[in-house]
C-alpha positions in Angstrom: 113.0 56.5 88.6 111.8 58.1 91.6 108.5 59.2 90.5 108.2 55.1 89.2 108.3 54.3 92.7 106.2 56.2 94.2 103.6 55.4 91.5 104.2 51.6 92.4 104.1 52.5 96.3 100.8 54.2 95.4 98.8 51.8 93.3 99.9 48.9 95.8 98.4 51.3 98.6 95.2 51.9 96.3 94.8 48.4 95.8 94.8 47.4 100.2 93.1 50.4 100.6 90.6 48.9 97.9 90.4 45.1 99.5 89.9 46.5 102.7 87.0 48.5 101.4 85.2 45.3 99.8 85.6 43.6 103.2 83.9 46.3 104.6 81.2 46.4 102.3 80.6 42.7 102.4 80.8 43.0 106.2 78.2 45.5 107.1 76.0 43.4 104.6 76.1 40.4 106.8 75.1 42.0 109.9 72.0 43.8 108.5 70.3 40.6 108.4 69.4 38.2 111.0 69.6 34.6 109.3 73.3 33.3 108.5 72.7 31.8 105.4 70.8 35.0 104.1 73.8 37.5 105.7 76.1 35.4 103.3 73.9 36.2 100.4 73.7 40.0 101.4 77.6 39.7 102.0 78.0 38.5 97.9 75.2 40.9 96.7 76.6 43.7 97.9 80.4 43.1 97.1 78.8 41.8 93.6 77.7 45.6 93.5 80.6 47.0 94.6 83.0 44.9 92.1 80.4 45.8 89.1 80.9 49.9 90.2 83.9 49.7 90.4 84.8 47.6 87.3 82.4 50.1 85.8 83.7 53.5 86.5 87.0 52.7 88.4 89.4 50.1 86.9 91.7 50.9 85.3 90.5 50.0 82.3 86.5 51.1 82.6 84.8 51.0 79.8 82.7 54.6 81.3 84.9 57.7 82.5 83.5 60.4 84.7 83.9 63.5 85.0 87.6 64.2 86.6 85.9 65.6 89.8 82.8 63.4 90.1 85.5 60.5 90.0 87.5 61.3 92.6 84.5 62.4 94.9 82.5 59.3 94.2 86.1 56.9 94.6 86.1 58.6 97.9 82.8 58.0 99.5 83.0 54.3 97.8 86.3 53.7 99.7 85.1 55.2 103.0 81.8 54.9 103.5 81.8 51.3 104.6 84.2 51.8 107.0 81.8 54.2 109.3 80.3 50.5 110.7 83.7 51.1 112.9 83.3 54.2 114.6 82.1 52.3 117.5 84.5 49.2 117.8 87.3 50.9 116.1 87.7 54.7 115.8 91.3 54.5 115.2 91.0 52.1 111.7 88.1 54.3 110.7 90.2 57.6 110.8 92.7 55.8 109.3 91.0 54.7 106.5 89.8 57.8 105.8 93.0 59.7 105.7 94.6 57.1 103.8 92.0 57.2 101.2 92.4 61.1 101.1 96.0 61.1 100.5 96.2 58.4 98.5 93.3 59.6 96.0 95.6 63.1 96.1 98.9 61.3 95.3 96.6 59.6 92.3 95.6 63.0 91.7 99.0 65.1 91.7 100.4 62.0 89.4 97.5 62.3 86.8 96.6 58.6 87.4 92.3 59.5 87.6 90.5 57.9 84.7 93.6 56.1 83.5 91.7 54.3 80.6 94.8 52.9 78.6 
């Protein structure tokens, strides 16, 4: 029952952790460009990207399985990378983050829930 629950706790945390990652991607699209109607169209690009890599390699049900390290190193930078755009406005969200990520992708890890594949 216990372990249940912190599977549940987990996978909700994996899945904020995961919206707040496309937000970040689809924001740091938007401000590379200049033109509003074009940093819209970077903004969907991008988080098209991101939701086709992800459907790709890490939904639960991806159709392509890595390699049990390559997926959790890859799952990392995919998470945190976007959220380096905040080391300047917010260093505090940005280390947070990237701890979060860390030790939620260890709980995932610890609970055998990388390449799930049902």
């Amino acid at each position: 029952m216990f372990k249940n629950t912190i599977i549940m706790v987990n996978d909700i945390i994996a899945l904020v952790l995961e919206i707040v990652a496309l937000y970040l991607w689809g924001r740091w699209a938007s401000t590379m460009v200049d033109n509003k109607l074009l940093s819209w169209f970077a903004a969907l690009i991008v988080v098209g990207i991101f939701i086709f890599i992800w459907g790709l390699y890490f939904s639960p049900k991806a159709p392509r399985t890595l390699p049990l390290m390559t997926y959790y190193i890859l799952k990392y930078v995919v998470l945190t990378l976007p959220s380096v755009q905040l080391i300047k406005s917010n260093l505090f969200i940005m280390i947070l983050i990237i701890v979060s990520v860390a030790v939620n992708l260890v709980v995932q890890w610890k609970l055998g829930r990388g390449n799930w594949n049902f």
